[in-house]
C-alpha positions, 0 to 999 in steps of 0.5 A: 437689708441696710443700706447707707448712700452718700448720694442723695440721688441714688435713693431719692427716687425710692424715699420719693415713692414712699414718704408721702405714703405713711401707713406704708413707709412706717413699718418699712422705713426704721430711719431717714435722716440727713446729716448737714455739716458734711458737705453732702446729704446722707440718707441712711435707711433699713429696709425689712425685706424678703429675698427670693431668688428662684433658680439659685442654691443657697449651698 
């Protein structure tokens, strides 16, 4: 699962809870970075996750 937001705002409550966390965050988060120059901070982020949705055929 990768996501990329133009909006700081829409991640910073997620890279809020895990960067003071680092024994968590490192095998979480591959890369966060933002880029300056463009107007606007971007957070680019993988996230190596499991998802289960029970109830919902994958055929």
């Amino acid at each position: 699962l990768a996501g990329s937001a133009l909006d700081y705002k829409a991640v910073a409550y997620f890279y809020t809870n895990f960067q003071n966390s680092r024994n968590f965050a490192g095998p979480v988060l591959n890369a966060v970075s933002e880029e300056s120059g463009t107007g606007r901070a971007t957070v680019r982020f993988s996230l190596r996750a499991t998802i289960v949705t029970p109830g919902i055929s994958g055929s």
